[in-house]
ROMAR-313970 format. One line per 10 residues: for each residue x, y, z of C-alpha. Coordinates in nm, 2 decimals, always signed. Example, Ala and Ser with C-alpha at 12.3 -4.5 7.8 and 13.67 -1.06 7.14 Angstrom:
+1.23:-0.45:+0.78 ~ +1.37:-0.11:+0.71
This chain:
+3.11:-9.59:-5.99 ~ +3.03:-9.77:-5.67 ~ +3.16:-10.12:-5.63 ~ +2.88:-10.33:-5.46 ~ +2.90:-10.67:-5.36 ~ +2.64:-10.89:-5.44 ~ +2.57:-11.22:-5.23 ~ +2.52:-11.52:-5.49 ~ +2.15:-11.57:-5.63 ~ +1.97:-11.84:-5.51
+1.68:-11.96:-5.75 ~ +1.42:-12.22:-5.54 ~ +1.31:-12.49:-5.69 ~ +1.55:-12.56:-5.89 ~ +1.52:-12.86:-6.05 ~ +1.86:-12.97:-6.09 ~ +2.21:-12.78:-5.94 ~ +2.38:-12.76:-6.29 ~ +2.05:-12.56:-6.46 ~ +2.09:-12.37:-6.15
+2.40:-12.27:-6.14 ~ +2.36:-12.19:-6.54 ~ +2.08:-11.94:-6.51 ~ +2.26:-11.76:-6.22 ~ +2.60:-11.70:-6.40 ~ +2.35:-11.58:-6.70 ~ +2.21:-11.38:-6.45 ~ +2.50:-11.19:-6.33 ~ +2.64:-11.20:-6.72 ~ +2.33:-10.99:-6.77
+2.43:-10.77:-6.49 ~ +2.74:-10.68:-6.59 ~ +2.62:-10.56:-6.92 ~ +2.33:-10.36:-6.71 ~ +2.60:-10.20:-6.49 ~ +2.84:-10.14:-6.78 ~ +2.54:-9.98:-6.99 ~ +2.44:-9.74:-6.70 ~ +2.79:-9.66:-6.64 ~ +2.82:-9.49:-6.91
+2.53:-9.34:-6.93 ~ +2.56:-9.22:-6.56 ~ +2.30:-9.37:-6.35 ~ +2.37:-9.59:-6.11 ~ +2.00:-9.56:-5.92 ~ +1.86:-9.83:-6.12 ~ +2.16:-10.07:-6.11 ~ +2.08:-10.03:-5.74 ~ +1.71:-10.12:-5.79 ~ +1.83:-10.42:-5.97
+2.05:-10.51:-5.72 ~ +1.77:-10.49:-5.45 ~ +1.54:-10.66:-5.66 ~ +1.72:-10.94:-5.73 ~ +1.59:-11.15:-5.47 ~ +1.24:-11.06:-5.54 ~ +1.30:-11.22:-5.88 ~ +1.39:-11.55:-5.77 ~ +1.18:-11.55:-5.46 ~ +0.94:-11.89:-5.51
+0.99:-11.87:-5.87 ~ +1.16:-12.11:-6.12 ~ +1.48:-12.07:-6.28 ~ +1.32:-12.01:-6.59 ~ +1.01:-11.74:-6.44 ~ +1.33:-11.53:-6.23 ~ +1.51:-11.55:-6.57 ~ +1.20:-11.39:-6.74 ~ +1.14:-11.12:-6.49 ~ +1.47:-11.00:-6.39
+1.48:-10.96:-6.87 ~ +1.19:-10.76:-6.85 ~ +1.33:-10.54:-6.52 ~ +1.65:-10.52:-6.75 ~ +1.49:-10.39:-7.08 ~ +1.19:-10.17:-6.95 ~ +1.52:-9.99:-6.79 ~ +1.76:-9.98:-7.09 ~ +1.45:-9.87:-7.28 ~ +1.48:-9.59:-7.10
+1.83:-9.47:-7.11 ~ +1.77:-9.29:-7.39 ~ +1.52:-9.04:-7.24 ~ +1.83:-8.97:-6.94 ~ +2.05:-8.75:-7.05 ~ +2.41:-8.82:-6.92 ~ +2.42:-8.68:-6.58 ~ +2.02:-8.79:-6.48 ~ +1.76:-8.67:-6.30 ~ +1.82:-8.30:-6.41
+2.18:-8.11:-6.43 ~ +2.35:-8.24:-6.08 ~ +2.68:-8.33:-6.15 ~ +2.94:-8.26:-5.99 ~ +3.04:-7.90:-6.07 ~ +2.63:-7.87:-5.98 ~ +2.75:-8.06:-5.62 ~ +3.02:-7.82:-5.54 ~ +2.84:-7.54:-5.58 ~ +2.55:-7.63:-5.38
+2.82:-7.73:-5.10 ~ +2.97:-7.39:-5.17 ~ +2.64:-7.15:-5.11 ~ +2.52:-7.43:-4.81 ~ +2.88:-7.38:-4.66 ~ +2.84:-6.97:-4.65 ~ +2.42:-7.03:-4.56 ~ +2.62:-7.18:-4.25 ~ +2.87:-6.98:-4.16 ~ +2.62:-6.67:-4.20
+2.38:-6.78:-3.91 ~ +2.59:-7.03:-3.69 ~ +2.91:-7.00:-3.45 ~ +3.22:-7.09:-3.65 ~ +3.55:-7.21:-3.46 ~ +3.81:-7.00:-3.63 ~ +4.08:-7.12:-3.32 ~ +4.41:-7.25:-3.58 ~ +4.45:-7.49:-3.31 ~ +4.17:-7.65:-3.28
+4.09:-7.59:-3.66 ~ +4.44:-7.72:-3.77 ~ +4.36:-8.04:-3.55 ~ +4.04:-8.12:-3.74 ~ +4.16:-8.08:-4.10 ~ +4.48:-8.28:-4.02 ~ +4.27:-8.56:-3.94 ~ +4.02:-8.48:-4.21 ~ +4.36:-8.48:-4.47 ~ +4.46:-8.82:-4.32
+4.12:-9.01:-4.40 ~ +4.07:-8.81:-4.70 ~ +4.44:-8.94:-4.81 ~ +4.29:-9.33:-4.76 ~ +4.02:-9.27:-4.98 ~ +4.05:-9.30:-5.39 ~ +4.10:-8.99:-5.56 ~ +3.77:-8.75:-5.54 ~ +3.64:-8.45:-5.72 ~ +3.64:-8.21:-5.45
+3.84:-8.00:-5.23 ~ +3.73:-8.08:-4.91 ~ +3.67:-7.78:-4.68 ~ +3.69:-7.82:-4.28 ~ +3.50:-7.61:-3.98 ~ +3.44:-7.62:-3.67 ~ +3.10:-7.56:-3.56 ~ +3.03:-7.43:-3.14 ~ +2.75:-7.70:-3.02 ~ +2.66:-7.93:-2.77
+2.55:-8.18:-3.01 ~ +2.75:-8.47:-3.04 ~ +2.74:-8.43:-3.42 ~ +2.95:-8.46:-3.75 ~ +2.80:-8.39:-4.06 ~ +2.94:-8.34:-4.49 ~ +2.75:-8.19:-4.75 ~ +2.75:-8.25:-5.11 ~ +3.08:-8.08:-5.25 ~ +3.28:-8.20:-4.94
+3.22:-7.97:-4.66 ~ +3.26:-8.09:-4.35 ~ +3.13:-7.93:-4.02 ~ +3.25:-8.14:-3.68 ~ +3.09:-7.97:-3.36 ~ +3.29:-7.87:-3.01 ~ +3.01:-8.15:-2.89 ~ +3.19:-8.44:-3.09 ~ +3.52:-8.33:-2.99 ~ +3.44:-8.33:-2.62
+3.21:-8.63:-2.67 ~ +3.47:-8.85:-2.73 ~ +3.71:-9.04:-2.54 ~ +3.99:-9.11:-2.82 ~ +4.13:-8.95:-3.10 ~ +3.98:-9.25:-3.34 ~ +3.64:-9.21:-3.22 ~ +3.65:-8.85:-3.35 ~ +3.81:-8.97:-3.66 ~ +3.57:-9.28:-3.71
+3.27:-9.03:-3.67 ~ +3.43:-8.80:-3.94 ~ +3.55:-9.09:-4.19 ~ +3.16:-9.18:-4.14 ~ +3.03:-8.87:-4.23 ~ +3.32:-8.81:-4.53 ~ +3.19:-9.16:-4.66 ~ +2.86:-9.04:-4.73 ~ +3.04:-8.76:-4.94 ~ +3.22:-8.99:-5.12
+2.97:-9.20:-5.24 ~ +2.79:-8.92:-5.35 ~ +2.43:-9.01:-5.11 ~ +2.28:-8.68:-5.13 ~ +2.36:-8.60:-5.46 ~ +2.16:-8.91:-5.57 ~ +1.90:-8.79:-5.37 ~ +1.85:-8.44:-5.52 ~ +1.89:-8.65:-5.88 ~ +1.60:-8.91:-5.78
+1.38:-8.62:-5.60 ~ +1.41:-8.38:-5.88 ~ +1.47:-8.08:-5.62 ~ +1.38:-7.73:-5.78 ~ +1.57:-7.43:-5.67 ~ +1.92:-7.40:-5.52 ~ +1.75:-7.20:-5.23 ~ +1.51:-7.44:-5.14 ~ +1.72:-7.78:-5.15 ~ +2.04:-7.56:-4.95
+1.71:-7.50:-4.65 ~ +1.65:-7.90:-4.68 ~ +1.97:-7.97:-4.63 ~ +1.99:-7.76:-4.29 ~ +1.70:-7.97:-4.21 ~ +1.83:-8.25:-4.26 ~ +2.23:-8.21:-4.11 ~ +2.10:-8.01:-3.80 ~ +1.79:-8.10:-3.66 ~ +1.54:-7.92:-3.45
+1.74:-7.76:-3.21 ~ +1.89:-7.55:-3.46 ~ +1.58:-7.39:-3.59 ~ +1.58:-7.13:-3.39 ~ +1.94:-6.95:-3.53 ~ +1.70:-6.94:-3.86 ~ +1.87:-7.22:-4.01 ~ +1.57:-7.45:-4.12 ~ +1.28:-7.30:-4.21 ~ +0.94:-7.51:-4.15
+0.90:-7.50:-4.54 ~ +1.21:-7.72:-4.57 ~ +1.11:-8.00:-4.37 ~ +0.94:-8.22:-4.63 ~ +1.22:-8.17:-4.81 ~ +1.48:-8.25:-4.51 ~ +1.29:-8.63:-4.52 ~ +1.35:-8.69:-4.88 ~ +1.74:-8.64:-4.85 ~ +1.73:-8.83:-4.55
+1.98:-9.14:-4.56 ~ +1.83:-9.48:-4.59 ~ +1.93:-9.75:-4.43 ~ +2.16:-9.88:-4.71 ~ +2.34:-9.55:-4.72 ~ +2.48:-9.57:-4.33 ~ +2.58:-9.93:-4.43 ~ +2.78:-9.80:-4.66 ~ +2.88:-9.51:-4.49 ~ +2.95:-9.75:-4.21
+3.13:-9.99:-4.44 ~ +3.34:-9.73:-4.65 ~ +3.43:-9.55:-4.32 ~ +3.55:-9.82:-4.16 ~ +3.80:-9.88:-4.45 ~ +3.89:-9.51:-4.47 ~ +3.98:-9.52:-4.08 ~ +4.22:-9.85:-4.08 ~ +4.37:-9.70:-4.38 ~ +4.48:-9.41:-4.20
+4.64:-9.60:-3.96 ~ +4.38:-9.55:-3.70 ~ +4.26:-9.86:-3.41 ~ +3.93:-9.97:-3.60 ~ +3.73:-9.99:-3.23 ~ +3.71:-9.65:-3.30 ~ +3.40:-9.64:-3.53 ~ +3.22:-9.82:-3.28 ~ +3.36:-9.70:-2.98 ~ +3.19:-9.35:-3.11
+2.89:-9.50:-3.19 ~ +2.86:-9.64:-2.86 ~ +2.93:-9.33:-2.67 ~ +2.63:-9.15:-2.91 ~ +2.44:-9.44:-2.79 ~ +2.48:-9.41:-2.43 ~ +2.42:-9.01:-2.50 ~ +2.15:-9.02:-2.67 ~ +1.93:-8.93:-2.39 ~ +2.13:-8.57:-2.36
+2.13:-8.45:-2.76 ~ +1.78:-8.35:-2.78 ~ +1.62:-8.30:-3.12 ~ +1.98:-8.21:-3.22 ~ +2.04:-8.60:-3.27 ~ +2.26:-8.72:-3.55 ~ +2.11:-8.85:-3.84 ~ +2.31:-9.19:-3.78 ~ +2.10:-9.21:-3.45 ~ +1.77:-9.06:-3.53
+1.71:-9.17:-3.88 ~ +1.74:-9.58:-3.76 ~ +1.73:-9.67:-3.41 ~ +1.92:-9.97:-3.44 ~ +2.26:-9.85:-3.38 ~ +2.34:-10.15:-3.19 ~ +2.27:-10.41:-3.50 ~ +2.56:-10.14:-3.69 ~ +2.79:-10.15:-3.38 ~ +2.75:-10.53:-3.40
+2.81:-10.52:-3.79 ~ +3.13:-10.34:-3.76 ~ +3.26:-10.56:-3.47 ~ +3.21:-10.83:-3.71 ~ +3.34:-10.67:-4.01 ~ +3.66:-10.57:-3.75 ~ +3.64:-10.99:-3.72 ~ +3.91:-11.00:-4.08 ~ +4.16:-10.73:-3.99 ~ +4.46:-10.89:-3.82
+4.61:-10.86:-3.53 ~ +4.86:-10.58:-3.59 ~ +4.51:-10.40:-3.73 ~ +4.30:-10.47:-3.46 ~ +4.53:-10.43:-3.20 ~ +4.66:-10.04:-3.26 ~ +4.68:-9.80:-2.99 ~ +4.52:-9.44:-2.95 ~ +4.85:-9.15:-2.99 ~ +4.62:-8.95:-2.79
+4.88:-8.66:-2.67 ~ +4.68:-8.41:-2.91 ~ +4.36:-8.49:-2.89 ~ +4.38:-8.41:-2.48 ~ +4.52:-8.09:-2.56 ~ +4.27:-7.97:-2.79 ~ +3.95:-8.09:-2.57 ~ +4.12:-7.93:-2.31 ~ +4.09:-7.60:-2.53 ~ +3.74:-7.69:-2.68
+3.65:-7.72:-2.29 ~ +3.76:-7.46:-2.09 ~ +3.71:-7.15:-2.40 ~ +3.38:-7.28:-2.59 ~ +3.19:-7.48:-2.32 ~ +2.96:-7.45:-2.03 ~ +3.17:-7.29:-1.76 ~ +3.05:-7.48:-1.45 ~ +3.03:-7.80:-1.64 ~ +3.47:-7.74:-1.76
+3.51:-7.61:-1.39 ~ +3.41:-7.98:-1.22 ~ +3.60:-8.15:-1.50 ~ +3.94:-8.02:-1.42 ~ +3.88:-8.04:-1.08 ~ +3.81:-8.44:-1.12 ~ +4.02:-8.50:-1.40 ~ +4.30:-8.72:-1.32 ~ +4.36:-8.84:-1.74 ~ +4.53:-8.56:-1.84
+4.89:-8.41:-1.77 ~ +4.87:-8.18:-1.49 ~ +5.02:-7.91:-1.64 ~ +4.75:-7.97:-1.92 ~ +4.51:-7.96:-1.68 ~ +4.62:-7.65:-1.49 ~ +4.64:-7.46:-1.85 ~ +4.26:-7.54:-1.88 ~ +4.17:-7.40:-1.53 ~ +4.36:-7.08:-1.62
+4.20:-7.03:-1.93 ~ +3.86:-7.08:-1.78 ~ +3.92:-6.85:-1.48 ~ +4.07:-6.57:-1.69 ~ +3.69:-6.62:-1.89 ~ +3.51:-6.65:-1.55 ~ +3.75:-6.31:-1.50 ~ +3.91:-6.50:-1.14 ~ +4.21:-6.29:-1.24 ~ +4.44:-6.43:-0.94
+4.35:-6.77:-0.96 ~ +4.37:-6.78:-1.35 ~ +4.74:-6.63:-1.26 ~ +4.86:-6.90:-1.03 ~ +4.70:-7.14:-1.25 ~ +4.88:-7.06:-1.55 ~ +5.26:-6.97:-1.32 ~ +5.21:-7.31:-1.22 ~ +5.12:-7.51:-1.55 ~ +5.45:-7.26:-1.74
+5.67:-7.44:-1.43 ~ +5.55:-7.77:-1.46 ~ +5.51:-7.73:-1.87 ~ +5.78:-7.53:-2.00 ~ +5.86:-7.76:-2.27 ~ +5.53:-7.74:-2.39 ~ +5.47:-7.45:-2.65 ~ +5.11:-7.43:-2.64 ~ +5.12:-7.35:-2.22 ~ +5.33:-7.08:-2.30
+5.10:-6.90:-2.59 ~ +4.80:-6.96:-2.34 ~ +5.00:-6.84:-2.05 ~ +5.11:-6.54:-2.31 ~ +4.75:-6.45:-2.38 ~ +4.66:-6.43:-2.00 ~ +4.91:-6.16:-1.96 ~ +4.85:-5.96:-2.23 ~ +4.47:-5.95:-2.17 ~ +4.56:-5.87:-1.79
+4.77:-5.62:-1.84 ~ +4.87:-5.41:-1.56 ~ +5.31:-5.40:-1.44 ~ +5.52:-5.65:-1.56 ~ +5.24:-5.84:-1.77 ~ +5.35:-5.64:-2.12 ~ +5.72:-5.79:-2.09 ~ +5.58:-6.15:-1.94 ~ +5.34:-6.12:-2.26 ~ +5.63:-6.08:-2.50
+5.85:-6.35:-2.35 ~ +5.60:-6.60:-2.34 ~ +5.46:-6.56:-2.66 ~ +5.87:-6.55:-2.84 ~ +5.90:-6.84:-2.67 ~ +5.58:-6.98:-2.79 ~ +5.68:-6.89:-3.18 ~ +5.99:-7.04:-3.12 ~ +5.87:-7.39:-2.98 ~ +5.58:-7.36:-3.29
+5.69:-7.12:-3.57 ~ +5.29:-7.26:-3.72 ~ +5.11:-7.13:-3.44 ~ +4.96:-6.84:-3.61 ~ +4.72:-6.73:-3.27 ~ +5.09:-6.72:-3.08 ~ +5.18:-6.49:-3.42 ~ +4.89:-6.33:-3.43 ~ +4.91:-6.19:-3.02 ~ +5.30:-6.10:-3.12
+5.16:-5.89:-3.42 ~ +4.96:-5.68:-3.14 ~ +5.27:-5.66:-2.92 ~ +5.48:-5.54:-3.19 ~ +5.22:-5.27:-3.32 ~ +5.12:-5.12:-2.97 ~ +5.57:-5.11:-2.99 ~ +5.55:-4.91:-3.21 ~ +5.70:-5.18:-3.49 ~ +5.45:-5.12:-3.74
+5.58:-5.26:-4.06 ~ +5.67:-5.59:-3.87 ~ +5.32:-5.61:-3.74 ~ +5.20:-5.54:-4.09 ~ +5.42:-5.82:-4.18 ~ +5.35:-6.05:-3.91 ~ +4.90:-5.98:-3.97 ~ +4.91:-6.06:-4.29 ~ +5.10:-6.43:-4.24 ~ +4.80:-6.49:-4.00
+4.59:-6.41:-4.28 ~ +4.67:-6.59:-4.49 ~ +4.61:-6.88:-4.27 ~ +4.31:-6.79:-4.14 ~ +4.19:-6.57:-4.43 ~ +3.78:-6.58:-4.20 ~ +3.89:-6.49:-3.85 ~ +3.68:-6.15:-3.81 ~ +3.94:-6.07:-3.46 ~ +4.22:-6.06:-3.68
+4.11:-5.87:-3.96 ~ +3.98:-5.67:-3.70 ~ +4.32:-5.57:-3.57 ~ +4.49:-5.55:-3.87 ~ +4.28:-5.30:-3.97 ~ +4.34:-5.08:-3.64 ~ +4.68:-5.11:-3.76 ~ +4.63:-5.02:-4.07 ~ +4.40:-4.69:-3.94 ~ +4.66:-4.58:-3.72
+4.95:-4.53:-4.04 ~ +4.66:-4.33:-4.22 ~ +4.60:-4.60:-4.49 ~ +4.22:-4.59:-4.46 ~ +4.07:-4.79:-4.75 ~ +4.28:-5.11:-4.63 ~ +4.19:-4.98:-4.27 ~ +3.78:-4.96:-4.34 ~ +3.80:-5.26:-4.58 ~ +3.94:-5.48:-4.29
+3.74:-5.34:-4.09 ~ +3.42:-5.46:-4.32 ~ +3.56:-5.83:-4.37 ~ +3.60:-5.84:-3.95 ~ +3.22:-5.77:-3.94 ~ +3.13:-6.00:-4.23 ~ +3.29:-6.30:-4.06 ~ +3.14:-6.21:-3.75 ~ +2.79:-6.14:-3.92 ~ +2.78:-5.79:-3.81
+2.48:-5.70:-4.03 ~ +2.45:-5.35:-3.93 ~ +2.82:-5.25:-3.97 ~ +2.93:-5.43:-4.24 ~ +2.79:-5.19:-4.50 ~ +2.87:-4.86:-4.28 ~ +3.24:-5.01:-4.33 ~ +3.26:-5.07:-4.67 ~ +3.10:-4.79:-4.80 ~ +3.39:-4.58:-4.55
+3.64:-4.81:-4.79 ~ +3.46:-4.73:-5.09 ~ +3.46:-4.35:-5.00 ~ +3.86:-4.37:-4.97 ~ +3.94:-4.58:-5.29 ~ +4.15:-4.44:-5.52 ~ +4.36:-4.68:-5.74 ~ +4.24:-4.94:-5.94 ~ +4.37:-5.24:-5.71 ~ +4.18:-5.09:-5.43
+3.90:-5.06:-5.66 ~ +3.95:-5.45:-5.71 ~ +3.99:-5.56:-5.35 ~ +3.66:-5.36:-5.33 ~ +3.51:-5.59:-5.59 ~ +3.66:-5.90:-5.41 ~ +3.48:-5.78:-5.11 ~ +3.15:-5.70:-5.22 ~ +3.14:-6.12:-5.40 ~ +3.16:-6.23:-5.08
+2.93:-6.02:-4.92 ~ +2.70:-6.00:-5.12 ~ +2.69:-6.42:-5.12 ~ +2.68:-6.41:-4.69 ~ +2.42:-6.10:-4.75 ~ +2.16:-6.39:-4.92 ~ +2.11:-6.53:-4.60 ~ +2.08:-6.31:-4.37
């Protein structure tokens, strides 16, 4: 149950201070029992409408006239408890929650780019873990993507997934103004906003309230990948947050963030930066911005609220040595080419052989072969203590190929594993070396460690099941083959694949990895 803090009741006209001060303790006395009564019966709606109400009660009235009131707001609601069953406003609890977070999730992942980079994805859900491990104990097991936008947007469903775009990332100017957009956005999760919602609106139809909820977290610019349908947008505006919700988002963020141990400017700091980039979002604003204007009132409020932390609190520093490295890879691999190209040539923030790793990667995608080579020579000289400058500069020569790049390739990438055994794309581009070797059971080895890591990267399964084809195992071969166009939402292949996998199935495990596949496919399939 949420804990809300109630400022003291103050009855006009009170004739004297002691009668006063006697019907507002048997005010909140009544309260209590109100709040302990819906507790256990599971609504905490109308202890909210009391809440609110409670000035409206005392509002030009006597002590004795509030007292009367607020008694008959309290009984006409305990006379009611009976008709609620436990979980109110129809079966929403939340094993109800996580699976409508579940199907939303794949309705997601089925129509929109997903990041599947372990770097960057790694990056995310460490941070997620952090705030997540300041916040009391919660139902859910809170799933982490990264969605390829421009928006500078955050958003988590009911169930706990959260989805933080390439836009936030680059958006930002710290690592706690990413994390005080997420804590945010993981607050509203917390307290359960939307799930009230769907209780209070009486939603019908898992379909139709998983389409509201694109409305809703997305906005119009995504309508066009098929995401929101018209239908949904009446709905959308019913789940909308109210303004009490982002106060408490605001205010339980906040908390979550200093409790990780990050600077608490950085709620506001983000906020700020949406502010003064609002005119660049579009209709792909955040709810935070476009569902009340007055972001500067709340960037006000937290600066005040930041007002009781102490100085040791108040006073922390950015560790910001990660966060550069992973816009730099969100920038030069996911956005706008001629907009990464004139930041690295201006930018004088980062490292320079951080820098020069970026301009490699984004000449080897702008296919500027010679300058993405002396790019990435140059960053490996300046950088070679750094194990991610190696894996890029590893990549680069394998895709080059040509004399000499095989064996540069192999070095760089060995040398990548062994500065970061955990970097599973170093390990994944090693698997390829060693099967196109010739070392196919170590490559067998080495693919399936990757996959169990990043069990949805559609390249890897890809690969693996190349691999696979090439030692004659073809069910394993067609079946990754299938999953590799299921995560990339091949619609066309995907069944051609399976039923090659099906055609080859033999043994009763087979016939049960077929049955693995065919639950998830089928779930993906419903929103295509």
């Amino acid at each position: 149950m949420r804990i809300v803090h109630m400022a003291p009741v103050v009855l006009p006209g009170a004739p004297r201070r002691s009668v006063c001060m006697r019907f507002q303790k048997i005010i909140r006395c009544l309260l209590s029992a109100f709040a302990a009564a819906l507790f256990r019966q599971g609504i905490k709606l109308c202890l909210y409408r009391a809440v609110s109400s409670i000035n409206c009660f005392s509002s030009g009235k006597t002590p004795a006239a509030s007292l009367k009131l607020l008694l008959g707001f309290v009984c006409v609601q305990l006379v009611l408890l009976p008709a609620c069953p436990a979980h109110a406003f129809g079966k929403f609890g939340i094993s109800e929650e996580k699976e409508l977070g579940r199907k939303f999730s794949v309705m997601i992942k089925s129509r929109l780019p997903i990041i599947e980079d372990p770097e960057i994805k790694s990056y995310i859900q460490e941070i997620t873990a952090r705030l997540i491990g300041a916040a009391p104990p919660q139902p859910y097991d809170f799933d982490v993507n990264v969605l390829r936008s421009d928006a500078i947007n955050a958003f988590c469903s009911p169930g706990g997934h959260l989805f933080v775009f390439t836009g936030l990332i680059l958006a930002m100017e710290n690592e706690s103004e990413v994390a005080g957009v997420m804590a945010h956005e993981l607050a509203h999760a917390t307290q359960r906003h939307i799930a009230t919602r769907i209780e209070r609106s009486r939603m019908i139809g898992l379909a139709s309230t998983i389409l509201a909820l694109g409305g809703m977290f997305l906005g119009g610019d995504m309508r066009g990948a098929g995401v929101v349908a018209p239908m949904a947008a009446g709905q959308a505006a019913m789940l909308n947050y109210s303004r009490q919700d982002e106060s408490e988002a605001d205010q339980v963020g906040l908390n979550y963030l200093v409790r990780a141990g990050y600077p608490p400017a950085g709620m506001a700091g983000a906020f700020s930066i949406m502010r003064r980039d609002q005119s660049r979002i579009s209709s792909a604003i955040p709810s935070y911005l476009s569902t009340h204007p007055d972001v500067s009132r709340r960037i006000t409020d937290m600066t005040a609220r930041m007002s009781v932390f102490s100085s040791s609190v108040k006073d922390r520093k950015d560790d910001n040595r990660r966060f550069v490295r992973i816009q730099t890879l969100v920038r030069a691999k996911y956005s706008d080419p001629d907009a990464a190209l004139r930041f690295f040539e201006l930018d004088t923030r980062n490292p320079k052989y951080i820098n020069l790793m970026g301009k490699g990667i984004l000449y080897s995608r702008l296919n500027r072969v010679a300058e993405a080579g002396r790019a990435f020579d140059e960053a490996v000289r300046l950088g070679s203590k750094e194990g991610l400058v190696w894996r890029e500069a590893g990549i680069f020569q394998y895709s080059k190929g040509g004399p000499g790049s095989s064996e540069k390739a192999r070095e760089y990438l060995k040398k990548a594993v062994q500065m970061r055994p955990d970097d599973y794309l170093a390990r994944f581009y090693n698997a390829l070396i060693l099967g196109e070797s010739g070392s196919f059971a170590a490559a067998e080895s080495e693919f399936k460690e990757v996959l169990r890591r990043l069990p949805e990267d559609s390249e890897v399964h890809h690969f693996y099941g190349r691999l696979l084809g090439r030692q004659g195992k073809n069910f394993e071969a067609f079946l990754h083959l299938a999953y590799s166009n299921l995560y990339s939402n091949n619609k066309i292949q995907v069944q051609a694949n399976r039923d090659k996998a099906e055609a080859h199935m033999k043994t009763e495990a087979q016939k049960a990895a077929l049955e693995r596949f065919d639950q998830k496919y089928n779930e993906r399939k419903e929103f295509w």
